[in-house]
TORKOL-4160 file (C-alpha; in steps of 0.2 Angstrom, whole numbers, padded with zeros to 4 digits, m for minus):
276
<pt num="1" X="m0351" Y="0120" Z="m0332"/>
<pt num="2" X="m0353" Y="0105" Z="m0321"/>
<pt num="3" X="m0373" Y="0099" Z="m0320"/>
<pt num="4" X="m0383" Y="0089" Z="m0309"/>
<pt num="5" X="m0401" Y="0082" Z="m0315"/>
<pt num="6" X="m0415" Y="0080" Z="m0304"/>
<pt num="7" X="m0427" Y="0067" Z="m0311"/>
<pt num="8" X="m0446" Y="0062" Z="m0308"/>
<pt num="9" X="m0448" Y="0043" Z="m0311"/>
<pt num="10" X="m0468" Y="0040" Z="m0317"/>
<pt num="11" X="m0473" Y="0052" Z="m0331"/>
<pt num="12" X="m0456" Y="0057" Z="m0333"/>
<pt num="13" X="m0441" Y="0045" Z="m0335"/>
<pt num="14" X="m0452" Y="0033" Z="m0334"/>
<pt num="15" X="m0469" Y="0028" Z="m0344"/>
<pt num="16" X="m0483" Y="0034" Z="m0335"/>
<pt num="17" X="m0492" Y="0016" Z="m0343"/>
<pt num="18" X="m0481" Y="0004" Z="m0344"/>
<pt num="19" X="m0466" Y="0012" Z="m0332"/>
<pt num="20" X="m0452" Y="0009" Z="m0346"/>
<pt num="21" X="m0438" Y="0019" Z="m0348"/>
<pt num="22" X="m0431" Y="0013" Z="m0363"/>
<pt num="23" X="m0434" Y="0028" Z="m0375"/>
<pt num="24" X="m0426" Y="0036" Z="m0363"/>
<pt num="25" X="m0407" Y="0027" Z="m0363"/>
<pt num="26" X="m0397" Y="0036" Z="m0377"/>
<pt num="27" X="m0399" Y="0051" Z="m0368"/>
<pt num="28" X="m0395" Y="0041" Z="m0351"/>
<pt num="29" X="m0379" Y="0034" Z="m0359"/>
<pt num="30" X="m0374" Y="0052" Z="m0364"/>
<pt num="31" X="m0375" Y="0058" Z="m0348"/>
<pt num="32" X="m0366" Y="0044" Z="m0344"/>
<pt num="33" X="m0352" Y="0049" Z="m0355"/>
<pt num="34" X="m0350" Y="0066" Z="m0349"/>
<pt num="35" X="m0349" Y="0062" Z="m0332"/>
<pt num="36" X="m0367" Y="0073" Z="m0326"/>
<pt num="37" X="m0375" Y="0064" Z="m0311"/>
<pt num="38" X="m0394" Y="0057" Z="m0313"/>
<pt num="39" X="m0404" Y="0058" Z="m0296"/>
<pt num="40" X="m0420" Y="0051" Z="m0296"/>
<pt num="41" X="m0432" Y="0065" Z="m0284"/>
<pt num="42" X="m0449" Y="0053" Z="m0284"/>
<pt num="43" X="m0465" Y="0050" Z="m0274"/>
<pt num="44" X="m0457" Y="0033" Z="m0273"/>
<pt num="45" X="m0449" Y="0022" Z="m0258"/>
<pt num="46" X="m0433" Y="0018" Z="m0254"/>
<pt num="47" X="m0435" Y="m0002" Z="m0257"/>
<pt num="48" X="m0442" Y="0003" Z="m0274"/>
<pt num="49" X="m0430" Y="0015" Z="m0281"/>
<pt num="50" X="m0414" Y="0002" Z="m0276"/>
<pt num="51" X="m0425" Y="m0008" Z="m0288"/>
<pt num="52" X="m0427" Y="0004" Z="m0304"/>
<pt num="53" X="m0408" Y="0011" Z="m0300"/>
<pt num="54" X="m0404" Y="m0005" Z="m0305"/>
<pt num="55" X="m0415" Y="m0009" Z="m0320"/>
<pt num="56" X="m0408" Y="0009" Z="m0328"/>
<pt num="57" X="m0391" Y="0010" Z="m0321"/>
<pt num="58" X="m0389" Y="0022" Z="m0309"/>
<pt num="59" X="m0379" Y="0023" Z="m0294"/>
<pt num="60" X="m0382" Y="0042" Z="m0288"/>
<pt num="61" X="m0390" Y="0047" Z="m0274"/>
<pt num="62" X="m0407" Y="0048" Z="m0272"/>
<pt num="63" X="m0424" Y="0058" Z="m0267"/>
<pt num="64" X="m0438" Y="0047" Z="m0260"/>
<pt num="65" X="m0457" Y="0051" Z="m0254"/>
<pt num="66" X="m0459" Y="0069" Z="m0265"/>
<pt num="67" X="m0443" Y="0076" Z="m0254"/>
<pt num="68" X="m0443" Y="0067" Z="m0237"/>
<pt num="69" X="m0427" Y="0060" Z="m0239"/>
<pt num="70" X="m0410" Y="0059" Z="m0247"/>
<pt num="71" X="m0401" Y="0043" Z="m0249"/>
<pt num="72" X="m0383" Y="0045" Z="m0254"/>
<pt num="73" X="m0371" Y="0030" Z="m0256"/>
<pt num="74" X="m0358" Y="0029" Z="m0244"/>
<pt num="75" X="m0344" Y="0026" Z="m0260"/>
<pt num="76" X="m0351" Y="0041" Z="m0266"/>
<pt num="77" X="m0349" Y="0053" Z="m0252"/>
<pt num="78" X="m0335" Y="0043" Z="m0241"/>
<pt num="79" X="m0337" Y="0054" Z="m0225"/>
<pt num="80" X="m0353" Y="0055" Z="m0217"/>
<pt num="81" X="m0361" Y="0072" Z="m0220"/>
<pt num="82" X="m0368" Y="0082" Z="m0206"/>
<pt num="83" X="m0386" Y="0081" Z="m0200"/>
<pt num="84" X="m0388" Y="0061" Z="m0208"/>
<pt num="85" X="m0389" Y="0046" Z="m0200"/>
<pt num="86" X="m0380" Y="0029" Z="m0205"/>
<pt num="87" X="m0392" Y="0017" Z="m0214"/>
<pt num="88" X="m0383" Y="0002" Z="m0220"/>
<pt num="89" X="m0374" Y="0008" Z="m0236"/>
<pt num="90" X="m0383" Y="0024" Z="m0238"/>
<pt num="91" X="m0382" Y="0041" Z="m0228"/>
<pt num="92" X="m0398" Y="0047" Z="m0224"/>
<pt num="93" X="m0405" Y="0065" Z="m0223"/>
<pt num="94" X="m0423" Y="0065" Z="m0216"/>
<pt num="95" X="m0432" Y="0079" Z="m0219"/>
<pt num="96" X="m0448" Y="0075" Z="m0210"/>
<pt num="97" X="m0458" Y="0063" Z="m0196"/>
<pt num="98" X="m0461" Y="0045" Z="m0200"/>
<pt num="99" X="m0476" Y="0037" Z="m0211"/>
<pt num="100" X="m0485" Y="0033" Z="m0191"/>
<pt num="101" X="m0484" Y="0051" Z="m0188"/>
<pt num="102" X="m0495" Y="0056" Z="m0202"/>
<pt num="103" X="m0506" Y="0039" Z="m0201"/>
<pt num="104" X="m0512" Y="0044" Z="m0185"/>
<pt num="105" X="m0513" Y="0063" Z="m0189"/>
<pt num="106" X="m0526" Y="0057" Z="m0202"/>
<pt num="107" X="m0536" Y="0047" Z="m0187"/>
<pt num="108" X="m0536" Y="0062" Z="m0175"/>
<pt num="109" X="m0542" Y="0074" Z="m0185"/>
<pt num="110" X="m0551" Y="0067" Z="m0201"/>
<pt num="111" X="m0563" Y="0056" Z="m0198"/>
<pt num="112" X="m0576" Y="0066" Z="m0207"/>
<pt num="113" X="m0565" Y="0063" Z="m0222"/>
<pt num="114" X="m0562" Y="0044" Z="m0221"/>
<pt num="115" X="m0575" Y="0041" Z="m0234"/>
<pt num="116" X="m0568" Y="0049" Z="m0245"/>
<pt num="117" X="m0550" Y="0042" Z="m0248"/>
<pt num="118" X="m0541" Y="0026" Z="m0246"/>
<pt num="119" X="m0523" Y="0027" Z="m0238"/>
<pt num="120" X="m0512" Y="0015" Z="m0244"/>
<pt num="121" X="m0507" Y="0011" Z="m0225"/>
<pt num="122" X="m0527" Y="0003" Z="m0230"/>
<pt num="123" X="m0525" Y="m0008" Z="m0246"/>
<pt num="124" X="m0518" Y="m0025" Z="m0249"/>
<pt num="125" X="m0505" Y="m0028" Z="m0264"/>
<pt num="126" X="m0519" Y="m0034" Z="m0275"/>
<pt num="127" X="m0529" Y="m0018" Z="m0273"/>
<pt num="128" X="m0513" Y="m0005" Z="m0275"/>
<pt num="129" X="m0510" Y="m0015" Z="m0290"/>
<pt num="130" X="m0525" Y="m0014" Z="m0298"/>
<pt num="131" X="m0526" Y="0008" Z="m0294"/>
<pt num="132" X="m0508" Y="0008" Z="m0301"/>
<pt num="133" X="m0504" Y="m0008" Z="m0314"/>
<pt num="134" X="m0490" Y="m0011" Z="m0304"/>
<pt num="135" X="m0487" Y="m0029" Z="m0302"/>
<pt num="136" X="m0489" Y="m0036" Z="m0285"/>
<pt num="137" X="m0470" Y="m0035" Z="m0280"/>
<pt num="138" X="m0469" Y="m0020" Z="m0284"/>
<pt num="139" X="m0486" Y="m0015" Z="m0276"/>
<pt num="140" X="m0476" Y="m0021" Z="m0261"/>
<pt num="141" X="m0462" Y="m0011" Z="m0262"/>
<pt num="142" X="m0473" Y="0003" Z="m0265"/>
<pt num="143" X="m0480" Y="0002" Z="m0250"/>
<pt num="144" X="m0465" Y="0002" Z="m0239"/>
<pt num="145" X="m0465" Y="0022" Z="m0235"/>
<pt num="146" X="m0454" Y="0029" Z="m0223"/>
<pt num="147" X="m0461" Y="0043" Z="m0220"/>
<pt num="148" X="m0479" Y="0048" Z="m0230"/>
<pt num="149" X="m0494" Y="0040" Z="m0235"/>
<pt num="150" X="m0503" Y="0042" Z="m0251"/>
<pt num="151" X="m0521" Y="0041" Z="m0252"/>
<pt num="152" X="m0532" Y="0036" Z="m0265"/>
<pt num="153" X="m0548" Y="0049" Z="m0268"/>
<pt num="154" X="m0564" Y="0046" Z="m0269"/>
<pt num="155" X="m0571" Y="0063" Z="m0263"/>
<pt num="156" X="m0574" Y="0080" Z="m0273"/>
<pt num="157" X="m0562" Y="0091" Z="m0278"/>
<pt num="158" X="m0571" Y="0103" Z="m0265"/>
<pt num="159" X="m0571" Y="0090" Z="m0254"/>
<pt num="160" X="m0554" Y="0089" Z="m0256"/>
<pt num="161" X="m0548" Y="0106" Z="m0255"/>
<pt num="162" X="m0557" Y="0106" Z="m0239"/>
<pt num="163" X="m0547" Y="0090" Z="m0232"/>
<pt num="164" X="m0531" Y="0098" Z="m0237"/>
<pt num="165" X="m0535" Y="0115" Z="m0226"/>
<pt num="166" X="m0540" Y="0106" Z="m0210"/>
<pt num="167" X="m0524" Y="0093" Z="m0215"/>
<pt num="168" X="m0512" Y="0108" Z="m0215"/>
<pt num="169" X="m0520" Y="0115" Z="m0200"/>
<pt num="170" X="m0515" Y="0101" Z="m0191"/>
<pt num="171" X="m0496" Y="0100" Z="m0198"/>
<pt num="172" X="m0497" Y="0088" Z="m0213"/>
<pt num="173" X="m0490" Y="0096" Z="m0231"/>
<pt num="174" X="m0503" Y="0089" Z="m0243"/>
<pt num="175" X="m0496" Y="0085" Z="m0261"/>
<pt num="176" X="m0506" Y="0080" Z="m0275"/>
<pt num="177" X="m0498" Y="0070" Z="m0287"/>
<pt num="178" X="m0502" Y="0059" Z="m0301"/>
<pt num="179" X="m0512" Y="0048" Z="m0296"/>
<pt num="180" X="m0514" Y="0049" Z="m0279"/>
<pt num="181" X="m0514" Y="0063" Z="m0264"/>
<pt num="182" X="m0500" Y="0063" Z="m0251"/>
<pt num="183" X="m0499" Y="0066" Z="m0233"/>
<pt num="184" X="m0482" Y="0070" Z="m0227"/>
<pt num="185" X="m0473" Y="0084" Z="m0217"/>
<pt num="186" X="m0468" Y="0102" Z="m0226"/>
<pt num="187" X="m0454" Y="0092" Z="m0237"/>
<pt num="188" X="m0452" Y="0094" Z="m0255"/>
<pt num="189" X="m0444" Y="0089" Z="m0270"/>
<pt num="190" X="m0434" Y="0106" Z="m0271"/>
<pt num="191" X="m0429" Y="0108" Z="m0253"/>
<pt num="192" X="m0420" Y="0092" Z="m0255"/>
<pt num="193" X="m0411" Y="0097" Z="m0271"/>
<pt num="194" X="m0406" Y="0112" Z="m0263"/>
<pt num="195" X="m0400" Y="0105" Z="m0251"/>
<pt num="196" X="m0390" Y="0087" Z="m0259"/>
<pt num="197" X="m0384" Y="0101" Z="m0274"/>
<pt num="198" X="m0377" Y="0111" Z="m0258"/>
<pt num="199" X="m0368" Y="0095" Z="m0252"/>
<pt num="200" X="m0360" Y="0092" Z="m0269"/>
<pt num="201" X="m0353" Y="0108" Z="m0271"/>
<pt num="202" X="m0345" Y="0105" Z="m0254"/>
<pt num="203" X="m0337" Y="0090" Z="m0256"/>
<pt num="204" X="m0334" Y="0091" Z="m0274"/>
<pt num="205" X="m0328" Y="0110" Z="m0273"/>
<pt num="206" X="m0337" Y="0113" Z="m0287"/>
<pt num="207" X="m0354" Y="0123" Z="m0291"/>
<pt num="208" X="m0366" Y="0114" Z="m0298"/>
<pt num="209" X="m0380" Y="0120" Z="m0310"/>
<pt num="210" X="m0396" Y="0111" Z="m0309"/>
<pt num="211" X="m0410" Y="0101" Z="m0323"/>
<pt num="212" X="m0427" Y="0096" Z="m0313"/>
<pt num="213" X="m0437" Y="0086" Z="m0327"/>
<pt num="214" X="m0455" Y="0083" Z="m0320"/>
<pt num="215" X="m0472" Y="0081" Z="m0327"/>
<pt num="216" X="m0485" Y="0085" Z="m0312"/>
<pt num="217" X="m0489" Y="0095" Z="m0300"/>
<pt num="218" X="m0479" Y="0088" Z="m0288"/>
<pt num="219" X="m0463" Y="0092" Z="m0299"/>
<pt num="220" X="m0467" Y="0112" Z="m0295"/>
<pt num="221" X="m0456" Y="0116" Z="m0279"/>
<pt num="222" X="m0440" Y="0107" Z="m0288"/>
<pt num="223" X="m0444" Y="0115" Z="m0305"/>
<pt num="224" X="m0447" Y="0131" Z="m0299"/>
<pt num="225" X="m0429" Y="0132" Z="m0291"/>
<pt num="226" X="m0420" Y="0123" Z="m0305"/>
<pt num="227" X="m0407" Y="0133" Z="m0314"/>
<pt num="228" X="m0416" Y="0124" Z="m0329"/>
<pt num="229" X="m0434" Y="0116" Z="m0328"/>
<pt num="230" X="m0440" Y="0104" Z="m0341"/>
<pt num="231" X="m0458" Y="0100" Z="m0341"/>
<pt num="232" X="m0461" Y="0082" Z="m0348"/>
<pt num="233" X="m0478" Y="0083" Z="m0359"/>
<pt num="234" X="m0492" Y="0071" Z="m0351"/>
<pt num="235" X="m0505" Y="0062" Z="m0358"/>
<pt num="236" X="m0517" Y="0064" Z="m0343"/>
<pt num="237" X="m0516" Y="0084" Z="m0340"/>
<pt num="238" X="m0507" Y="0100" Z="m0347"/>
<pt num="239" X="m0492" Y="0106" Z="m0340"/>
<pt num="240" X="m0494" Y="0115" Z="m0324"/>
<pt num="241" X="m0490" Y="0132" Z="m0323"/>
<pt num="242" X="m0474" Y="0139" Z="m0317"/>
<pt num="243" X="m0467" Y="0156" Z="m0310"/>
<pt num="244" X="m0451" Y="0153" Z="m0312"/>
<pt num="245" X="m0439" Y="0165" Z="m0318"/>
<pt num="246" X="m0426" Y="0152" Z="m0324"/>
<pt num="247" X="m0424" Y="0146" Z="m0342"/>
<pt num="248" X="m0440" Y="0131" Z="m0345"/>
<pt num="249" X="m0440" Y="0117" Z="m0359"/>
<pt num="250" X="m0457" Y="0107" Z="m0363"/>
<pt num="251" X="m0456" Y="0094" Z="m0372"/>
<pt num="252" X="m0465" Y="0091" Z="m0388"/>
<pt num="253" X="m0464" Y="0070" Z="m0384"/>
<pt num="254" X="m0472" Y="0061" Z="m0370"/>
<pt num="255" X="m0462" Y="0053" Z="m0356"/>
<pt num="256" X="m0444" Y="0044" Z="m0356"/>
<pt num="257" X="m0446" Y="0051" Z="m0377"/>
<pt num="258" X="m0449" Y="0067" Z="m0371"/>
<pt num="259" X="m0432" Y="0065" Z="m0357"/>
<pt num="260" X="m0422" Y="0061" Z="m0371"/>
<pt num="261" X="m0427" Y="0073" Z="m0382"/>
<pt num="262" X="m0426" Y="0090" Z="m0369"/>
<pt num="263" X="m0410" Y="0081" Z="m0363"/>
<pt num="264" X="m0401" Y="0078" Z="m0380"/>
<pt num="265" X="m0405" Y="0097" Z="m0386"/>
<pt num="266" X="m0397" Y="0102" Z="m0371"/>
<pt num="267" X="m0381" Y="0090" Z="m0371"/>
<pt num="268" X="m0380" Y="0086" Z="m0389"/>
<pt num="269" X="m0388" Y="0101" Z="m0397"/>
<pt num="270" X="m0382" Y="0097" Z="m0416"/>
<pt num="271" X="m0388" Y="0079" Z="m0416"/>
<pt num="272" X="m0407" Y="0085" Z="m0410"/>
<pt num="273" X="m0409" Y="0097" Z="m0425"/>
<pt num="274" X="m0403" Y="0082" Z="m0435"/>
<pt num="275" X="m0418" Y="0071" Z="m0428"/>
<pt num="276" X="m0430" Y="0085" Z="m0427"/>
Protein backbone atom coordinates (compact mmCIF):
# COMPACT_ATOMS: atom_id res chain seq x y z
CA UNK A 1 0.00 0.00 0.00
CA UNK A 2 1.63 3.27 -1.11
CA UNK A 3 0.52 6.46 1.39
CA UNK A 4 0.48 10.07 1.08
CA UNK A 5 0.41 12.34 4.44
CA UNK A 6 -1.29 15.42 4.55
CA UNK A 7 0.08 17.65 7.35
CA UNK A 8 -1.12 20.82 9.44
CA UNK A 9 2.00 22.85 10.36
CA UNK A 10 0.92 25.00 13.95
CA UNK A 11 -0.59 22.63 16.52
CA UNK A 12 0.28 19.78 14.50
CA UNK A 13 3.75 19.13 13.19
CA UNK A 14 4.64 22.05 14.68
CA UNK A 15 4.35 23.38 18.37
CA UNK A 16 1.55 25.45 18.78
CA UNK A 17 4.09 27.71 21.44
CA UNK A 18 7.23 27.61 20.25
CA UNK A 19 6.56 26.25 16.44
CA UNK A 20 9.23 23.32 16.89
CA UNK A 21 9.16 20.29 15.14
CA UNK A 22 11.76 18.45 16.84
CA UNK A 23 9.78 15.76 18.73
CA UNK A 24 8.45 15.07 15.77
CA UNK A 25 11.83 14.00 13.56
CA UNK A 26 12.14 10.20 14.37
CA UNK A 27 8.88 9.60 12.79
CA UNK A 28 9.99 12.25 9.92
CA UNK A 29 13.10 10.25 9.26
CA UNK A 30 10.91 7.03 9.10
CA UNK A 31 8.77 8.29 6.64
CA UNK A 32 11.80 9.14 5.03
CA UNK A 33 13.00 5.66 4.96
CA UNK A 34 9.94 4.26 3.47
CA UNK A 35 9.72 6.41 0.95
CA UNK A 36 5.86 8.01 1.95
CA UNK A 37 5.68 11.72 0.92
CA UNK A 38 5.09 14.56 3.76
CA UNK A 39 2.81 17.44 2.23
CA UNK A 40 2.36 20.24 4.53
CA UNK A 41 -1.69 21.54 3.85
CA UNK A 42 -1.44 24.92 6.14
CA UNK A 43 -3.03 28.25 6.72
CA UNK A 44 0.45 29.30 5.82
CA UNK A 45 2.06 31.22 2.73
CA UNK A 46 4.07 30.22 0.17
CA UNK A 47 7.29 32.41 1.18
CA UNK A 48 6.89 30.82 4.54
CA UNK A 49 6.50 27.24 3.89
CA UNK A 50 9.88 27.38 1.50
CA UNK A 51 11.09 28.41 4.90
CA UNK A 52 9.89 25.63 7.33
CA UNK A 53 10.39 22.87 4.18
CA UNK A 54 13.73 23.75 4.68
CA UNK A 55 14.18 23.77 8.44
CA UNK A 56 12.42 20.06 8.62
CA UNK A 57 13.57 18.71 5.26
CA UNK A 58 11.05 18.31 3.06
CA UNK A 59 10.96 18.60 -0.59
CA UNK A 60 7.19 17.63 -1.45
CA UNK A 61 4.70 19.55 -2.74
CA UNK A 62 2.71 21.82 -0.89
CA UNK A 63 -0.83 23.32 0.29
CA UNK A 64 -0.82 26.93 1.13
CA UNK A 65 -3.75 29.43 2.63
CA UNK A 66 -6.19 26.29 4.23
CA UNK A 67 -6.37 24.90 0.37
CA UNK A 68 -6.01 27.94 -2.07
CA UNK A 69 -3.29 26.49 -3.68
CA UNK A 70 -0.89 23.65 -4.41
CA UNK A 71 2.63 24.14 -5.04
CA UNK A 72 4.40 21.15 -6.68
CA UNK A 73 8.31 21.14 -7.59
CA UNK A 74 8.95 21.02 -11.10
CA UNK A 75 11.66 17.95 -10.36
CA UNK A 76 8.85 16.42 -8.72
CA UNK A 77 6.25 16.28 -11.38
CA UNK A 78 8.67 17.08 -14.54
CA UNK A 79 5.56 17.88 -17.04
CA UNK A 80 3.36 20.53 -16.39
CA UNK A 81 0.05 19.16 -15.17
CA UNK A 82 -3.23 20.53 -16.59
CA UNK A 83 -5.07 23.57 -15.15
CA UNK A 84 -1.53 24.99 -13.41
CA UNK A 85 0.42 27.70 -14.20
CA UNK A 86 4.38 28.08 -14.28
CA UNK A 87 5.63 29.82 -11.21
CA UNK A 88 9.39 29.75 -11.21
CA UNK A 89 10.41 26.24 -9.89
CA UNK A 90 6.91 25.33 -8.64
CA UNK A 91 3.64 24.36 -10.77
CA UNK A 92 0.82 26.17 -9.33
CA UNK A 93 -2.91 25.10 -8.97
CA UNK A 94 -5.07 27.85 -7.75
CA UNK A 95 -8.10 27.14 -6.30
CA UNK A 96 -9.55 30.63 -5.69
CA UNK A 97 -9.36 34.75 -6.45
CA UNK A 98 -6.48 36.61 -5.13
CA UNK A 99 -5.85 38.16 -1.38
CA UNK A 100 -7.31 41.91 -3.32
CA UNK A 101 -10.39 40.19 -4.18
CA UNK A 102 -11.33 39.21 -0.67
CA UNK A 103 -9.83 42.72 0.80
CA UNK A 104 -12.08 44.62 -1.00
CA UNK A 105 -15.08 42.15 -0.40
CA UNK A 106 -14.64 42.96 3.28
CA UNK A 107 -14.81 46.90 2.30
CA UNK A 108 -17.92 46.60 0.26
CA UNK A 109 -19.97 44.78 2.36
CA UNK A 110 -18.73 44.85 5.95
CA UNK A 111 -18.25 47.93 7.23
CA UNK A 112 -20.66 47.36 10.13
CA UNK A 113 -18.18 44.82 11.13
CA UNK A 114 -14.75 46.73 10.86
CA UNK A 115 -14.83 47.11 14.67
CA UNK A 116 -14.74 44.06 15.32
CA UNK A 117 -11.52 42.39 13.58
CA UNK A 118 -8.18 43.40 12.55
CA UNK A 119 -7.09 41.90 8.93
CA UNK A 120 -3.70 41.31 8.53
CA UNK A 121 -3.71 43.32 5.25
CA UNK A 122 -4.21 46.05 8.56
CA UNK A 123 -1.12 45.24 10.90
CA UNK A 124 2.59 45.98 10.91
CA UNK A 125 5.17 43.13 11.61
CA UNK A 126 5.56 44.23 15.07
CA UNK A 127 1.78 43.75 15.81
CA UNK A 128 1.31 40.19 13.88
CA UNK A 129 4.23 39.35 15.94
CA UNK A 130 3.01 40.05 19.16
CA UNK A 131 -0.88 38.13 18.18
CA UNK A 132 1.31 35.29 16.96
CA UNK A 133 5.00 35.13 18.89
CA UNK A 134 6.42 34.91 15.51
CA UNK A 135 9.40 36.72 15.15
CA UNK A 136 9.46 39.70 12.89
CA UNK A 137 10.74 37.81 9.65
CA UNK A 138 8.54 35.57 9.88
CA UNK A 139 5.74 37.91 10.81
CA UNK A 140 6.68 39.16 7.34
CA UNK A 141 6.53 36.21 5.44
CA UNK A 142 3.16 35.58 7.21
CA UNK A 143 1.83 38.26 5.81
CA UNK A 144 2.56 37.66 2.15
CA UNK A 145 -0.86 35.93 1.24
CA UNK A 146 -1.75 35.02 -2.12
CA UNK A 147 -4.92 34.65 -1.94
CA UNK A 148 -6.82 35.25 1.72
CA UNK A 149 -6.59 37.36 4.49
CA UNK A 150 -6.88 36.37 8.06
CA UNK A 151 -8.45 38.47 10.63
CA UNK A 152 -7.79 39.07 14.05
CA UNK A 153 -11.32 39.10 16.26
CA UNK A 154 -12.43 41.32 18.50
CA UNK A 155 -16.25 40.93 18.24
CA UNK A 156 -18.64 38.18 19.73
CA UNK A 157 -19.06 34.94 18.85
CA UNK A 158 -22.52 36.10 17.89
CA UNK A 159 -21.19 38.86 16.29
CA UNK A 160 -19.14 36.63 14.53
CA UNK A 161 -21.47 34.15 13.32
CA UNK A 162 -23.33 36.96 12.03
CA UNK A 163 -20.23 38.46 9.94
CA UNK A 164 -19.63 34.95 8.52
CA UNK A 165 -23.55 34.71 7.05
CA UNK A 166 -23.36 38.17 5.34
CA UNK A 167 -19.47 37.12 4.25
CA UNK A 168 -20.73 33.97 2.61
CA UNK A 169 -23.63 35.94 1.17
CA UNK A 170 -21.36 37.95 -0.64
CA UNK A 171 -18.92 34.79 -1.93
CA UNK A 172 -16.18 34.67 0.77
CA UNK A 173 -15.75 30.91 2.59
CA UNK A 174 -15.13 31.85 6.18
CA UNK A 175 -12.59 29.57 8.18
CA UNK A 176 -11.88 29.82 11.58
CA UNK A 177 -8.71 28.55 12.61
CA UNK A 178 -6.45 28.70 15.44
CA UNK A 179 -5.97 31.69 16.08
CA UNK A 180 -7.39 33.87 13.74
CA UNK A 181 -10.66 33.91 11.11
CA UNK A 182 -10.09 33.58 7.47
CA UNK A 183 -11.54 35.27 4.41
CA UNK A 184 -10.92 33.34 1.18
CA UNK A 185 -12.94 31.75 -1.59
CA UNK A 186 -14.78 28.10 -1.13
CA UNK A 187 -11.11 26.38 -1.08
CA UNK A 188 -10.24 23.81 1.37
CA UNK A 189 -7.61 21.81 2.71
CA UNK A 190 -9.53 18.58 1.38
CA UNK A 191 -10.32 19.70 -2.02
CA UNK A 192 -6.77 20.21 -2.52
CA UNK A 193 -5.82 16.76 -1.31
CA UNK A 194 -8.28 15.29 -3.52
CA UNK A 195 -7.15 16.76 -6.05
CA UNK A 196 -2.89 16.62 -5.68
CA UNK A 197 -3.60 12.77 -4.38
CA UNK A 198 -5.54 12.63 -7.93
CA UNK A 199 -2.41 14.01 -9.71
CA UNK A 200 -0.17 11.47 -8.01
CA UNK A 201 -1.99 8.48 -8.91
CA UNK A 202 -1.78 9.74 -12.51
CA UNK A 203 1.63 10.33 -12.89
CA UNK A 204 2.86 7.72 -10.44
CA UNK A 205 0.23 4.96 -11.82
CA UNK A 206 -0.22 4.27 -8.43
CA UNK A 207 -3.28 4.63 -5.92
CA UNK A 208 -2.48 6.46 -3.19
CA UNK A 209 -4.09 6.03 0.39
CA UNK A 210 -4.30 9.16 2.33
CA UNK A 211 -3.17 10.33 6.36
CA UNK A 212 -4.59 14.02 7.09
CA UNK A 213 -3.04 14.95 10.70
CA UNK A 214 -4.75 18.26 12.03
CA UNK A 215 -5.62 19.77 15.28
CA UNK A 216 -8.49 22.44 14.44
CA UNK A 217 -11.29 23.23 13.02
CA UNK A 218 -9.90 24.14 10.03
CA UNK A 219 -8.31 20.59 9.58
CA UNK A 220 -12.16 19.13 9.11
CA UNK A 221 -12.78 19.16 5.24
CA UNK A 222 -9.27 17.25 4.70
CA UNK A 223 -9.73 14.93 7.74
CA UNK A 224 -13.12 14.17 6.86
CA UNK A 225 -11.92 12.72 3.47
CA UNK A 226 -8.76 11.21 4.61
CA UNK A 227 -8.60 7.48 4.26
CA UNK A 228 -7.00 7.79 7.82
CA UNK A 229 -7.56 11.05 10.07
CA UNK A 230 -5.40 11.65 12.85
CA UNK A 231 -6.49 14.36 15.32
CA UNK A 232 -3.46 15.87 17.17
CA UNK A 233 -4.53 16.78 20.91
CA UNK A 234 -4.40 20.56 21.63
CA UNK A 235 -3.73 22.35 24.48
CA UNK A 236 -6.16 25.33 23.65
CA UNK A 237 -9.55 23.30 22.79
CA UNK A 238 -10.88 19.59 22.44
CA UNK A 239 -10.89 17.82 19.35
CA UNK A 240 -13.47 18.96 17.01
CA UNK A 241 -15.91 16.57 15.98
CA UNK A 242 -15.87 14.48 12.88
CA UNK A 243 -18.55 12.47 10.84
CA UNK A 244 -16.28 10.76 9.05
CA UNK A 245 -16.69 7.08 8.30
CA UNK A 246 -13.04 6.47 7.75
CA UNK A 247 -10.75 4.82 10.33
CA UNK A 248 -9.60 8.24 13.09
CA UNK A 249 -6.54 8.19 15.56
CA UNK A 250 -6.21 10.81 18.43
CA UNK A 251 -3.45 11.25 19.99
CA UNK A 252 -2.74 10.96 23.51
CA UNK A 253 0.38 13.66 23.22
CA UNK A 254 0.40 17.23 22.12
CA UNK A 255 1.71 18.47 19.03
CA UNK A 256 4.95 17.15 16.85
CA UNK A 257 4.97 14.43 20.21
CA UNK A 258 1.69 13.67 19.27
CA UNK A 259 2.68 13.26 15.16
CA UNK A 260 5.11 11.02 16.09
CA UNK A 261 3.38 9.00 18.30
CA UNK A 262 -0.03 8.38 15.81
CA UNK A 263 2.49 8.21 13.00
CA UNK A 264 4.95 5.50 14.50
CA UNK A 265 1.87 3.27 15.68
CA UNK A 266 0.97 3.37 12.21
CA UNK A 267 4.39 2.79 10.34
CA UNK A 268 6.33 1.08 13.01
CA UNK A 269 3.44 -0.47 15.09
CA UNK A 270 6.01 -2.93 17.26
CA UNK A 271 8.33 -0.14 18.32
CA UNK A 272 5.14 2.18 19.85
CA UNK A 273 3.93 -0.66 22.02
CA UNK A 274 7.49 -0.86 23.11
CA UNK A 275 7.44 3.05 24.21
CA UNK A 276 3.88 3.04 25.32
Amino acid sequence: MRYLIFTDLDGTLLDHNNYAHDAAIPALELLHQLSVDVIPNTSKTKQELELIRDDIGLTTPFITENGSAVYIPKNIIPKQPAETEDIGHYWRKAFCKPREHWIELLSNHAKHFQPCYTGFSQMTAQQLSEHTGLTLKQAELANTREFSEPLLWHGTTNEHSEFSALMRKAGANILKGGRFTHVSGNSNKGLAMVWLTALYNHTKLLTHQTIGLGDSYNDNDMLEIADIAIQIKSPVHDFPKLSSNNQILQSTLYGPSGWSECITQIFNPTKERQHG
